[in-house]
C-alpha angles and dihedrals in degrees: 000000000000143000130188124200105028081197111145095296097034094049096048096048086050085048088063105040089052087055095049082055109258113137100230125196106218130205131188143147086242102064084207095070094071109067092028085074094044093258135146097244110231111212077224163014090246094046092049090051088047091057097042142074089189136039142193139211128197101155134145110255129344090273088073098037089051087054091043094048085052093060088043091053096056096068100021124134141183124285092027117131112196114189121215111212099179139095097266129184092251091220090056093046081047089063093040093059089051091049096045096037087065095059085049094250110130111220124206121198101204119178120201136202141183100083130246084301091060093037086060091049096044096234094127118156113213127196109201126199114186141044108005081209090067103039084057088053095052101030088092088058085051091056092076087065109017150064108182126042115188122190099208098171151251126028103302096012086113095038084053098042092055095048079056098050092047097049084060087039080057102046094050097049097047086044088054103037081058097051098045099061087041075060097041083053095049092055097248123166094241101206088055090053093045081049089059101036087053090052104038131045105301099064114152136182085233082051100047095028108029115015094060080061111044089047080071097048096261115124096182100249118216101050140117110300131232098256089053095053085054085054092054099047085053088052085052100042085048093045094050096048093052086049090047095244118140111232097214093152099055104082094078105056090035086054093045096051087031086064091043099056090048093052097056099270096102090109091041126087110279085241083085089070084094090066094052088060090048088050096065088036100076089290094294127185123187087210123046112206109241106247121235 
């Protein structure tokens, strides 16, 4: 099999499959990648897709997957499923299915979900939109990443659910972010307020799964950056319009990462949003580093 884009999901879930024994051709713009995550390294997309009866995606926006998809469609042939992995526009992954399902290749848009800890772990939760045929040929692939695998559909209906799910992933982080500097500014002992807010209504998954972490000075490296969870805000702001649906609640996380990236934390892990508010907070921090 194949996988293009070995990034900080890509490469982890390679890194699975290789240990639960499946050879895995590898592809990325970084040749290191590759045999970081214990892959055979293809000179090319189109060597990869030669080689390959199925194919994987875990790039960074539909740009990248339409060029991909190109490369892959000159040496296509039927028979072929090539899975895309990333956070995909849905309107864009719906076209895809048509194009490559003239050439006889199924395409499955699969979202995941769980993050580069749960990519290590292999607890994964995927959302796939496309041929429940194919879905059944590749699921024991999935085994090796992931513990929950979810068939939500038609052709997009993944990709769109796990617009959905980020834009709430988004929300929450940026709220409590907020919150949690307005705690950190009040004097408040952090691990007691996190204490209260996981036992009481405004329970999040950033309050039960990040915050307990970052109060001790650990972000969480590895994770999706800022600039990608602005990308996936905009994903969620675009898919709602074309669904008629009114995106009242966007303006806050699109402000709070907005703010991030413009204050030099685009390429970090979105969990330093709560920096960027401290920033312009009188240059708060909810952890002090211990001097030497």
């Amino acid at each position: 099999m194949g996988f293009v884009g070995l990034g900080n999901m890509g490469g982890r879930m390679t890194r699975r499959l290789v240990d639960a024994g499946t050879p895995v051709l590898g592809y990325d713009t970084d040749p290191e990648r590759a045999p970081a995550a214990g892959a055979t390294a293809a000179g090319s997309v189109r060597a990869l897709t030669e080689a390959s009866d199925v194919v994987l995606l875990s790039l960074p926006d539909s740009s990248v997957v339409e060029r991909v998809v190109a490369g892959i469609e000159e040496s296509a042939r039927p028979g072929q499923i090539v899975v895309d992995l990333s956070t995909a526009a849905p309107a864009s992954t719906v076209r895809i299915h048509a194009e490559l399902a003239s050439l006889g290749v199924e395409y499955l848009d699969a979202g995941i979900s769980g993050g580069a800890a749960a990519a290590e772990k292999g607890t994964l939760t995927i959302m796939v939109g496309g041929s429940p045929a194919a879905l059944a040929t590749v699921e024991p692939l999935f085994a090796a990443f992931a513990s929950m695998v979810i068939h939500m559909g038609q052709p997009g209906a993944g990709h769109t659910t796990k617009v959905l799910n980020n834009f709430l992933n988004a929300v929450s982080l940026a709220a409590s972010a907020e919150v949690m500097v307005a705690a950190k500014r009040a004097g408040l002992d952090l691990a007691q307020v996190l204490d209260v807010l996981n036992a009481s209504s405004g329970v999040n998954f950033a309050t039960l799964n990040r915050f307990p972490h970052i109060i001790k000075g650990d972000y969480l490296e590895g994770g999706l950056t800022s600039s990608l969870m602005t990308k996936d805000v905009t994903l969620y702001v675009d898919c709602a319009a074309q669904l008629g649906v009114p995106s009242l609640s966007a303006a806050g996380p699109l402000a709070a990462f907005g703010l991030a990236n413009n204050l030099g934390y685009a390429d970090q892990i979105s969990n330093k949003v709560v920096d960027a508010i401290g920033d312009v907070a009188g240059g708060t921090r909810l952890h002090t580093p211990e001097e030497h």
